[in-house]
C-alpha positions as CSV (number, residue, x, y, z in Angstrom):
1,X,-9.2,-2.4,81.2
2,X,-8.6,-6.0,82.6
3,X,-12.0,-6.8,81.1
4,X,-11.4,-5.5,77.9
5,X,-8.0,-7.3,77.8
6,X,-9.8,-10.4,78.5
7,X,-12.3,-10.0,76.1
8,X,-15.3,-9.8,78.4
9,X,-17.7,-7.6,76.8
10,X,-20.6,-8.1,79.1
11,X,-18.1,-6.8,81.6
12,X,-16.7,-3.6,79.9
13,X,-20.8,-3.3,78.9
14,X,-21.4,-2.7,82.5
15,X,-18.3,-0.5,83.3
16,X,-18.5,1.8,80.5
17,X,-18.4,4.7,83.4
18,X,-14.7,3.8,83.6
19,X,-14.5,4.6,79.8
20,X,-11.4,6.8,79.3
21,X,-9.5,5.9,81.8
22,X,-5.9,5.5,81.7
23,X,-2.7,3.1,82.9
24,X,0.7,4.4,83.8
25,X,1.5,4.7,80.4
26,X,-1.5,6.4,78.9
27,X,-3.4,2.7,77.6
28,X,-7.3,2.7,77.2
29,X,-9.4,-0.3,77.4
30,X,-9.8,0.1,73.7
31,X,-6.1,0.0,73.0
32,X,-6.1,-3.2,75.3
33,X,-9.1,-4.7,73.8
34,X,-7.8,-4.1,70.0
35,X,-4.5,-5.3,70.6
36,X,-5.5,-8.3,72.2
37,X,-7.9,-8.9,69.1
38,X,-11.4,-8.8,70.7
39,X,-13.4,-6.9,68.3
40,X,-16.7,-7.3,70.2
41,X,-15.1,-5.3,73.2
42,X,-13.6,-2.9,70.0
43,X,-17.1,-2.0,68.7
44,X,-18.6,-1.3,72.3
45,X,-15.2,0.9,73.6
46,X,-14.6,2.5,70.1
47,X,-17.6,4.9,70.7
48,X,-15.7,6.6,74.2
49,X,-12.4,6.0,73.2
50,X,-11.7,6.2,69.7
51,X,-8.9,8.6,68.6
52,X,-7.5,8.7,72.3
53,X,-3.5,7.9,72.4
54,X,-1.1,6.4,74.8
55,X,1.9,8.0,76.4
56,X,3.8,7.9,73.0
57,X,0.9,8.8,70.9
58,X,-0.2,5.0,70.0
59,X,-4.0,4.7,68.8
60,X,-5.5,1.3,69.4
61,X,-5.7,1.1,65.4
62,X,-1.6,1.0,65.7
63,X,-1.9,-1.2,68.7
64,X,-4.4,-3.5,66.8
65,X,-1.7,-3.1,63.6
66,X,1.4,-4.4,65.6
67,X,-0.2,-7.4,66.6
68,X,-1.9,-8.2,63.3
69,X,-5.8,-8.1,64.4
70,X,-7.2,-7.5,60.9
71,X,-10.7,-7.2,62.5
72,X,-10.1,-4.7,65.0
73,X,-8.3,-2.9,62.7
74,X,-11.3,-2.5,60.2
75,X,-13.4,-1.2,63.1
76,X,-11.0,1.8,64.2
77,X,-10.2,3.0,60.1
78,X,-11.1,6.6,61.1
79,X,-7.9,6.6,63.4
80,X,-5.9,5.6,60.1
81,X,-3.5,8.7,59.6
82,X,-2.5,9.5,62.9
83,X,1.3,9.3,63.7
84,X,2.8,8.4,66.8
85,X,4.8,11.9,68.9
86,X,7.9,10.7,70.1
87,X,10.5,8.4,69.5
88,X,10.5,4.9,71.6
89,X,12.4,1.7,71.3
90,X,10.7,0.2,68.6
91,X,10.3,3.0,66.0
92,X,10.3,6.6,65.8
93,X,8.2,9.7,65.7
94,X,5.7,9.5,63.1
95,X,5.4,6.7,62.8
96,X,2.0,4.4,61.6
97,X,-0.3,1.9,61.9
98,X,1.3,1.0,58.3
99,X,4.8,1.0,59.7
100,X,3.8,-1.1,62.5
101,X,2.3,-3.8,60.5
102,X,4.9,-4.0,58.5
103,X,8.0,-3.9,61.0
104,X,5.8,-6.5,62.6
105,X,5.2,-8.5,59.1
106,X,1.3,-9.1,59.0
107,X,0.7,-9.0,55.7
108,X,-3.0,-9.3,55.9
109,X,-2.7,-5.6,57.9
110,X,-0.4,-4.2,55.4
111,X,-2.4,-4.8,52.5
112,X,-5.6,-3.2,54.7
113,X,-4.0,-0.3,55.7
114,X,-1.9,0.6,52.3
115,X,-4.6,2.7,51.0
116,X,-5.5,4.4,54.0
117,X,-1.5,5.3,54.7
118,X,0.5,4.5,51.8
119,X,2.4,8.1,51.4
120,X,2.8,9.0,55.0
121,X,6.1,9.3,55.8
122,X,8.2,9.3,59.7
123,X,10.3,12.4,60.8
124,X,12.8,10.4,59.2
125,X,11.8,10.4,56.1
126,X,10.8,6.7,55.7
127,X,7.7,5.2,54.5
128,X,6.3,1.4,54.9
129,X,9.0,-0.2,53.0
130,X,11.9,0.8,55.4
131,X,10.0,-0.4,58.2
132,X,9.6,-4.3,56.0
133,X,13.7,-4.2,55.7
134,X,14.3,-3.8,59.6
135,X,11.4,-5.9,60.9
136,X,10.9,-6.6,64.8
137,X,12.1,-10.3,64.1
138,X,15.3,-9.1,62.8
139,X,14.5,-11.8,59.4
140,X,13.2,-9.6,56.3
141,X,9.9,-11.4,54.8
142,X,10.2,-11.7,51.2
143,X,7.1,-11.6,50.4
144,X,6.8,-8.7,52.0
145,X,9.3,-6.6,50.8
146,X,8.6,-7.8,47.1
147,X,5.2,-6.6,47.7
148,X,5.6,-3.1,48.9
149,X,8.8,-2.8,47.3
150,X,6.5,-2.5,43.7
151,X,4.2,-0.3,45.8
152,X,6.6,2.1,46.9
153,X,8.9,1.4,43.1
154,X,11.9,0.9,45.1
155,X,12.0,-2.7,44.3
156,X,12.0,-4.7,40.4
157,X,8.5,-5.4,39.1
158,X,9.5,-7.4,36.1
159,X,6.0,-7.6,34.9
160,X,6.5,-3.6,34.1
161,X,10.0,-3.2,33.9
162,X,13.6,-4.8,33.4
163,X,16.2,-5.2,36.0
164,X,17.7,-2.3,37.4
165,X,21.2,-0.9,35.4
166,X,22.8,0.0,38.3
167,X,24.5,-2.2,40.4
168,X,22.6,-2.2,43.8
169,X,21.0,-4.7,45.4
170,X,17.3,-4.6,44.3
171,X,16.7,-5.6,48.0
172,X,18.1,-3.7,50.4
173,X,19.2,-0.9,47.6
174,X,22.3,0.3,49.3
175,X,25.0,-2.7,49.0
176,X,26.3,-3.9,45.8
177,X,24.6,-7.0,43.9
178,X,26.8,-9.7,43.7
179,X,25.0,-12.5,44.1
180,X,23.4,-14.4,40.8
181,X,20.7,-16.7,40.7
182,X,21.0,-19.8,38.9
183,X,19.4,-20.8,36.2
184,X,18.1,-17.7,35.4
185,X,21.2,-16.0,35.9
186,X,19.6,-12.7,37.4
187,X,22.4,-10.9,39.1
188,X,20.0,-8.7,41.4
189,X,20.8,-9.2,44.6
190,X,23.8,-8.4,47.7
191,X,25.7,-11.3,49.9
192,X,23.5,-10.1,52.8
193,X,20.1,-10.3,51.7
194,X,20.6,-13.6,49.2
195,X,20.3,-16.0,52.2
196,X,16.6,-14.3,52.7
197,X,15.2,-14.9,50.0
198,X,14.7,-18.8,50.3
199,X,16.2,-19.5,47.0
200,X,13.3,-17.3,44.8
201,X,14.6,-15.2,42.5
202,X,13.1,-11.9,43.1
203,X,13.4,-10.5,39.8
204,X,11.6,-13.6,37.8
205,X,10.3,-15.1,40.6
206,X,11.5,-18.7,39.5
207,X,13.0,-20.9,42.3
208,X,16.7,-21.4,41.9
209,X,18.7,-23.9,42.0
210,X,22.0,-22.0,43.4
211,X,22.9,-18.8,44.2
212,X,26.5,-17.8,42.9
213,X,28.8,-14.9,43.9
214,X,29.8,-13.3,41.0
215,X,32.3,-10.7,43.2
216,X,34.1,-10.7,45.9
């Protein structure tokens, strides 16, 4: 595992009888190897060890996903699917690769993985786009949540469609918009998820000027 971890494939070549094997928690050398980004260690372990999971039912696709190692990642796409079995600190059950790279915000992962996992949902109920609201570093990505927010239609596109009637915050979509976007004067968006959005207006996309409150 320490060699795969390291990224020594000459060494995991000549171990390969230790293939299998498991930490205290249930971590392969392949789930070591992939989240540490070494894809030459990847494509030797993948043959022993793919599909194997950890304590909490992480593959070393979603271990590869939470640390953003696009190239890993493409060499483990038949583990795309799986869903973690219980509930830990950083997510819940059922949760995958997908949601990983997206409460961890690598965009390049995302994007890989949307077609492999895009309608898989947690034992919650949530898909991708929850998980790019409450990201690991606390700070929504805008980007982000733009982009999978006109994936998952739970966010304005106005290439396709005008600005919502209701009065939610095309962000977050449960707090009231009262924030407007000036000059454009797009009224789209709540007091708590304005100061995210580094001044872009997410419903044209132009860079404003100010923000106002509109209510209280």
């Amino acid at each position: 595992m320490l060699a795969a971890k390291n990224g020594d494939v000459a060494l995991v070549r000549s171990n390969l009888q230790d293939a299998k094997r498991r930490d205290n928690v249930g971590r392969t050398a392949l789930m070591f190897a992939a989240g540490h980004g070494h894809p030459e260690c990847v494509e030797v372990l993948r043959r022993h060890e793919e599909n194997m999971r950890d304590d909490t039912g992480m593959t070393a696709l979603m271990w590869a996903s939470r640390h953003g190692r696009l190239e890993c990642m493409q060499l483990l796409a038949n583990e795309a699917g799986l869903q973690t079995l219980r509930q830990t600190t950083e997510c819940p059950k059922g949760a995958t690769a997908l949601m990983l790279a997206a409460q961890w915000v690598h965009i390049d992962a995302v994007e890989y993985l949307l077609p492999l996992e895009k309608d898989i949902l947690d034992e919650n109920g949530n898909n991708a786009f929850h998980y790019a609201k409450f990201p690991a570093r606390r700070i929504p990505n805008n980007t982000l949540l733009v982009f999978l927010g006109e994936v998952y239609g739970m966010a304005p596109n106005h290439r396709a469609r005008p600005e919502p009637e209701n009065n939610m915050c095309s962000i977050c979509l449960e707090r009231e918009k009262n924030m407007m976007f000036a000059p454009c004067n797009h009224l789209c968006v709540c007091d708590v998820c304005a100061p995210m959005l580094n001044m872009d207006c997410p419903i044209c996309r132009q860079k404003a000027k100010r923000i106002e409150r509109v209510f209280a």
